[in-house]
C-alpha positions as CSV (number, residue, x, y, z in Angstrom):
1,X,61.8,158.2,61.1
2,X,62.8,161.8,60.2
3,X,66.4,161.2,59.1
4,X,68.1,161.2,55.9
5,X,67.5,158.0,54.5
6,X,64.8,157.9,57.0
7,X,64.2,155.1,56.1
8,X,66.5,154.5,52.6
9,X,63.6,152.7,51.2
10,X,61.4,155.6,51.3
11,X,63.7,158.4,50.7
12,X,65.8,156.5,47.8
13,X,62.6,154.3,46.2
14,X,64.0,152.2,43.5
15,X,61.7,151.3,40.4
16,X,64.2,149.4,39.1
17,X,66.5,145.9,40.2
18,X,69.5,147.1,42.1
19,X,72.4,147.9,39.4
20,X,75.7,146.2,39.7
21,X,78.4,149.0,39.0
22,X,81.2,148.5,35.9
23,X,84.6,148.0,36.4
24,X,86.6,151.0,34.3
25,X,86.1,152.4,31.2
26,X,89.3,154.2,29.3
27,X,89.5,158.0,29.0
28,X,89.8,157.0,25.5
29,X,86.6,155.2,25.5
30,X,85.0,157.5,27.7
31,X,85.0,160.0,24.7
32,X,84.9,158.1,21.9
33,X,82.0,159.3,19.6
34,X,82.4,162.6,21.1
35,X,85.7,163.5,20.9
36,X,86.3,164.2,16.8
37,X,89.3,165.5,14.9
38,X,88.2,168.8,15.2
39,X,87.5,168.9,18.6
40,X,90.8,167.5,19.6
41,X,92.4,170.2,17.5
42,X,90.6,172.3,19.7
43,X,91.0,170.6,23.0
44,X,95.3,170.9,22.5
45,X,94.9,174.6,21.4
46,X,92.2,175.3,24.3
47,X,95.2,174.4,26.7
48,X,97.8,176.1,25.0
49,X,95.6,179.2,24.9
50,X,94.9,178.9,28.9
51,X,98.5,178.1,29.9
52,X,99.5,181.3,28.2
53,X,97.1,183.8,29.8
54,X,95.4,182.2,32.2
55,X,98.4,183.5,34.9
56,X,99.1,187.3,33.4
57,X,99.9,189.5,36.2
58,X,100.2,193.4,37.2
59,X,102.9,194.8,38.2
60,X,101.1,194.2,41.7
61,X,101.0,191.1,41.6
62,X,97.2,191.1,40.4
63,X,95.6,189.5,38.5
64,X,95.0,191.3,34.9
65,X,94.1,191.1,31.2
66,X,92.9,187.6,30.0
67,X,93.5,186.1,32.7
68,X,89.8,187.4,34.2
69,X,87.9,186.3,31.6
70,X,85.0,183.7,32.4
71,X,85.4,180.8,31.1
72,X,82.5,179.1,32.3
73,X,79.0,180.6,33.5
74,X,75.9,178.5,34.5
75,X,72.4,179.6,34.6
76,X,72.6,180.3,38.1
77,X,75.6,182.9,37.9
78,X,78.3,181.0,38.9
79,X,81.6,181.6,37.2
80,X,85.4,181.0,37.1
81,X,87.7,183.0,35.4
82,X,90.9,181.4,33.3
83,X,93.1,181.8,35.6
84,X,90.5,179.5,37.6
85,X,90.6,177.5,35.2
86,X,94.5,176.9,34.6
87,X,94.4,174.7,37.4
88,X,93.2,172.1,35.2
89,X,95.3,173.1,32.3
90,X,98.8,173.2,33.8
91,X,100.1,169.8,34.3
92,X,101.5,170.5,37.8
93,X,98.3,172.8,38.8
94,X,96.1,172.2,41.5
95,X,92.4,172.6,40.6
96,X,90.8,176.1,41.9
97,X,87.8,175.6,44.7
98,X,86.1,178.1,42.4
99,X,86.1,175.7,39.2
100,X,85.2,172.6,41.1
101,X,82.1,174.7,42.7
102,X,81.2,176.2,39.4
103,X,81.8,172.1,37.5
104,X,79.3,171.4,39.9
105,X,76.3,173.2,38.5
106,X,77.3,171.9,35.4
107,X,76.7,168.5,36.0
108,X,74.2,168.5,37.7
109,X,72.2,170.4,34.9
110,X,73.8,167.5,33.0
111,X,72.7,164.7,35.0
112,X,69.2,166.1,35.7
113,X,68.5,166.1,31.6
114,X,70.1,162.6,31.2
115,X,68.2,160.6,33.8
116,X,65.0,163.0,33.8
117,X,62.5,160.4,35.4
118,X,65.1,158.6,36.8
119,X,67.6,158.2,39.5
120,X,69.0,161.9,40.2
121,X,72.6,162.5,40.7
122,X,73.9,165.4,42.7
123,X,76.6,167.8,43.0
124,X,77.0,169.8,46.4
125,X,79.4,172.6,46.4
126,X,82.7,172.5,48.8
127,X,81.0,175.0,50.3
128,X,78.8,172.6,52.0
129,X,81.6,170.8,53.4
130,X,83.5,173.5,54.5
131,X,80.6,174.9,56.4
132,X,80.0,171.9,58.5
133,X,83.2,170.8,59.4
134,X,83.8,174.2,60.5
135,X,80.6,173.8,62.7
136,X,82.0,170.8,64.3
137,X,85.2,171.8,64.3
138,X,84.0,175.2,66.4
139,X,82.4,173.0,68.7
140,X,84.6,171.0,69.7
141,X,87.0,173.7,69.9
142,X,84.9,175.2,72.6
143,X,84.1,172.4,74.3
144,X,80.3,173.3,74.2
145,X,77.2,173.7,71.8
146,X,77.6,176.2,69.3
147,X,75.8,179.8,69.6
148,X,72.0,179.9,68.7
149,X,73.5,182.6,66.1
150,X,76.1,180.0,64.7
151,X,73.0,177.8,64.1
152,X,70.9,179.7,62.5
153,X,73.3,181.0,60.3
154,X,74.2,177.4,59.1
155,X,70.3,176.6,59.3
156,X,69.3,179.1,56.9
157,X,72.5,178.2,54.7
158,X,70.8,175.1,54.5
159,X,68.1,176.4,53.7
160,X,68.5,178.3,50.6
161,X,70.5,175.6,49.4
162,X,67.6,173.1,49.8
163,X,66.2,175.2,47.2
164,X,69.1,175.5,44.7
165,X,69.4,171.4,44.7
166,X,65.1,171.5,43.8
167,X,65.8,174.2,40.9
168,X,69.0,172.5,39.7
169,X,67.2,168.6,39.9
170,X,63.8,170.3,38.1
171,X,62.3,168.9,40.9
172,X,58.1,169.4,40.8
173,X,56.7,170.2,43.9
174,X,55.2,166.4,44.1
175,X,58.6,165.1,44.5
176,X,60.3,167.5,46.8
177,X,58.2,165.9,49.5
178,X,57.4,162.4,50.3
179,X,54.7,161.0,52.9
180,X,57.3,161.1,55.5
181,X,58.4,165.0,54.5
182,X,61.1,164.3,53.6
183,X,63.1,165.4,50.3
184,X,64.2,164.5,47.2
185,X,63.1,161.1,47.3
186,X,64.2,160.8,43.6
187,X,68.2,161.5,44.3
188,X,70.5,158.6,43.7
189,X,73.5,160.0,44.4
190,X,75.0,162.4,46.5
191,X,78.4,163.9,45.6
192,X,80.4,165.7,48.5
193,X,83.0,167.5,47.4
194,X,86.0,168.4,50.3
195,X,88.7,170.5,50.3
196,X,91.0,169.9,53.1
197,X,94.1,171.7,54.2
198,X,97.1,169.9,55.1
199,X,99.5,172.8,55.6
200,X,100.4,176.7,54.4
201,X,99.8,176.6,50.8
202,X,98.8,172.6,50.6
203,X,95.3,171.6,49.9
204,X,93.4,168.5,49.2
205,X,90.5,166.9,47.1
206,X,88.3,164.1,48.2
207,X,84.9,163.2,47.5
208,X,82.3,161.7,50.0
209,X,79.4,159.9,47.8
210,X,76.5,159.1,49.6
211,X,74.7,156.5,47.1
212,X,71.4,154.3,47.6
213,X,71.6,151.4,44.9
214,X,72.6,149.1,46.9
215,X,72.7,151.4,50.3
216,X,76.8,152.5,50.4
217,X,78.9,155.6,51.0
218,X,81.8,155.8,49.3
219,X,84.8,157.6,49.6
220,X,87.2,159.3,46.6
221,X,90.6,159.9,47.7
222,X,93.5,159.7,45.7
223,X,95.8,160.4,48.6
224,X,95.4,157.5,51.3
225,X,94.5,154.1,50.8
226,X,92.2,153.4,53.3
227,X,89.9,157.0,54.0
228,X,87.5,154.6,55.6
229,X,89.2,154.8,58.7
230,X,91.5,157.4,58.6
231,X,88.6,159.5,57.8
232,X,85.9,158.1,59.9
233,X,84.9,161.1,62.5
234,X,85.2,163.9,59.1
235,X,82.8,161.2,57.4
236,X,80.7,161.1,60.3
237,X,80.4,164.7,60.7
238,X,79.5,165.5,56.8
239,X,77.0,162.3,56.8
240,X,74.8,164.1,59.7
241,X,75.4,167.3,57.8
242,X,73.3,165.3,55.0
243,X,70.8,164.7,57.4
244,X,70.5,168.6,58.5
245,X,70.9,170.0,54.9
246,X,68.1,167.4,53.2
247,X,65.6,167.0,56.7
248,X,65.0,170.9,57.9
249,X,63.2,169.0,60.8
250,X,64.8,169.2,64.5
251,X,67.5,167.2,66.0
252,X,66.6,163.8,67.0
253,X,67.4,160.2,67.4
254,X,66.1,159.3,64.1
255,X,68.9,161.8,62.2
256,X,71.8,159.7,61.3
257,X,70.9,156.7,59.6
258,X,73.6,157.1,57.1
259,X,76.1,156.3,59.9
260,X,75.2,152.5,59.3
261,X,75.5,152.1,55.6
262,X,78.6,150.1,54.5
263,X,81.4,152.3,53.5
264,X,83.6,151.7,50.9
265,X,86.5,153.7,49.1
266,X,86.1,153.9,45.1
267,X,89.0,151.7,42.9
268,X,91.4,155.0,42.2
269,X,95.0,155.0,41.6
270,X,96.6,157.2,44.3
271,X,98.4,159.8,43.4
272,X,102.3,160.5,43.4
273,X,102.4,164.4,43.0
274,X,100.8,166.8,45.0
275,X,98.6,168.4,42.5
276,X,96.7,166.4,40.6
277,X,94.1,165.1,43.3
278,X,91.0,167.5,41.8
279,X,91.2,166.6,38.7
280,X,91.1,162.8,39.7
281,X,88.2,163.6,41.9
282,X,86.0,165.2,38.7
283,X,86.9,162.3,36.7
284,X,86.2,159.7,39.2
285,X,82.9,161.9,40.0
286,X,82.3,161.6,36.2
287,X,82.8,158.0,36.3
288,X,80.6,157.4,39.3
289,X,77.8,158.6,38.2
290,X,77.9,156.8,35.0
291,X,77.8,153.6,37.1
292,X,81.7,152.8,37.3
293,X,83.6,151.8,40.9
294,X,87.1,152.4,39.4
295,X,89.7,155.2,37.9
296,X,92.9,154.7,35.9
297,X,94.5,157.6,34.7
298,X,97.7,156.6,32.6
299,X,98.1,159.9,30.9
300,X,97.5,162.7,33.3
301,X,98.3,165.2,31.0
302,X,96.0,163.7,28.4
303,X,93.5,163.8,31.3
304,X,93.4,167.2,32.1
305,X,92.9,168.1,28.6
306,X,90.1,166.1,28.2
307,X,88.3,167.3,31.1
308,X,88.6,170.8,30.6
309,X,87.5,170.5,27.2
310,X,84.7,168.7,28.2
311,X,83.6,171.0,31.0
312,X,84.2,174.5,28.4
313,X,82.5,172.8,25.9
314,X,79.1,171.5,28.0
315,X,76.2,172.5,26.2
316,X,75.2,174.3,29.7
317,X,78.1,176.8,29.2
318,X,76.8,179.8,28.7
319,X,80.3,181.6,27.8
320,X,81.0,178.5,25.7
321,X,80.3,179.8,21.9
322,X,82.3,182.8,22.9
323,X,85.3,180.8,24.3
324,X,85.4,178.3,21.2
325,X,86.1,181.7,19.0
326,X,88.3,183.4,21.3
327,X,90.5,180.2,21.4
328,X,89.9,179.7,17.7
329,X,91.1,183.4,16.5
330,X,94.2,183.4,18.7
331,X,95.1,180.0,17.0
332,X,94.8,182.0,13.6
333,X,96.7,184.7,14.8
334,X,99.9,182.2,15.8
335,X,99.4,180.5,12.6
């Protein structure tokens, strides 16, 4: 078998008992022992400070000033500005595709120090999606097999991202391959990021988890209540995109495994704005990989606030000393 999860229980080899997920934990529990007096000083004046200049604008219409200051930078090079990142700050904002791809270097730097040795948990960009339901989509818009060039082109994307996901995981070379050839036999859980377009100027944020313990693919949408089947041919399409991205072997009968797991959609409250379904999907992604199946958000405000704070103040932020003090001097200054 040459698939992913070609066969699960070689790919996703469990050392362990199978763990039964936890129902919910609080966003106040969630940071308690974390979130001091002084950082929650900072968290409130942190969203003031972005609110104000994270949307300054030319006379143009361009973006100037504050506003393109990076706010957070990974080892890698990726970035997002503050005007990026008021998507999370502004209660009514929509989160940036450019702060959810960025996030996602940040936890999985994250989640490769906390379970070192361990189940992995990984974070794909949007990028992924968007290239292969593009692919599919082009396909069957022409009603035949995409180009050799369209191929290779998403072939070598592949590629090079294969090797980001070994860097990022700190993956040795004795576990990027098992007997089979496969990859990554070590990675628990898969996060897929989508960004979907309903409309001119109307986006949306679900997550596809592709997770091994016990053998389930999940789906995070705050918009519908059943993506199961609503969303079955776009969760087909990314779930043999898994296959292609993790298996650079060619196509075959044994790719698509995943198409058999049980399929579930994770315990989240569905949304009743238009804006706030990103930063439910980073706090349900959050959640996930800490072992919960369900997401209440009572304050939403409160919860944008926390997760920006958290995100600026990771430890794998490289512009995060800098942003503490710029924050910290213009709260001075008002005072």
């Amino acid at each position: 078998m040459g698939g992913l999860i070609a066969s699960s229980a070689l790919l996703f080899q469990r050392t362990r008992p199978r763990r039964c997920r936890k129902k919910m934990i609080s966003l106040s529990d969630r940071v308690r022992g974390w979130f001091t007096s002084e950082i929650k000083k900072f968290s409130y004046n942190l969203i003031e400070f972005v609110n104000h200049n994270g949307g300054l604008l030319s006379g143009r219409g361009d973006l100037k000033g504050l506003s393109l200051t990076v706010m957070i930078k990974c080892g890698d090079g990726s970035n997002c500005n503050m005007h990026q990142c008021k998507g999370v700050a502004q209660l009514n904002g929509c989160v940036h595709k450019q702060y959810v791809d960025t996030v996602a270097r940040l936890y999985n730097s994250t989640w490769a120090g906390k379970y070192l040795g361990r189940s992995l948990r990984y974070m794909l960009s949007s990028t992924f999606s968007e290239k292969v339901m593009k692919f599919v989509a082009d396909f069957h818009d022409d009603g035949v097999r995409n180009s050799a060039v369209d191929r290779s082109r998403l072939a070598n994307w592949m590629s090079k991202e294969r090797e980001k996901m070994k860097v990022a995981s700190h993956l040795g070379e004795e576990e990027q391959h098992t007997k089979t050839g496969t990859v990554f036999s070590r990675i628990s859980e898969l996060f897929i990021p989508v960004l979907e377009n309903l409309g001119p100027h109307t986006n949306h944020w679900w997550c596809l988890v592709v997770s091994a313990d016990p053998p389930t693919i999940y789906v995070i949408d705050s918009l519908i209540t059943n993506p199961v089947e609503e969303r079955k041919n776009e969760i087909d399409d990314l779930l043999i995109g898994v296959d292609k991205l993790l298996f650079s072997g060619e196509d075959g009968d044994s790719w698509g495994q995943l198409l058999s797991w049980e399929r579930r959609r994770m315990d989240i409250d569905i949304q009743k704005d238009t804006h706030s379904c990103g930063v439910r999907m980073l706090l349900a992604i959050k959640d996930f990989a800490e072992g919960y199946e369900s997401l209440r958000i009572k304050d939403l405000e409160e919860a944008r606030r926390l997760l920006l704070t958290q995100d600026i103040l990771s430890p794998f932020n490289l512009e995060r000393d800098r942003i503490k003090e710029m924050v910290n001097d213009a709260n001075k200054k008002k005072i």
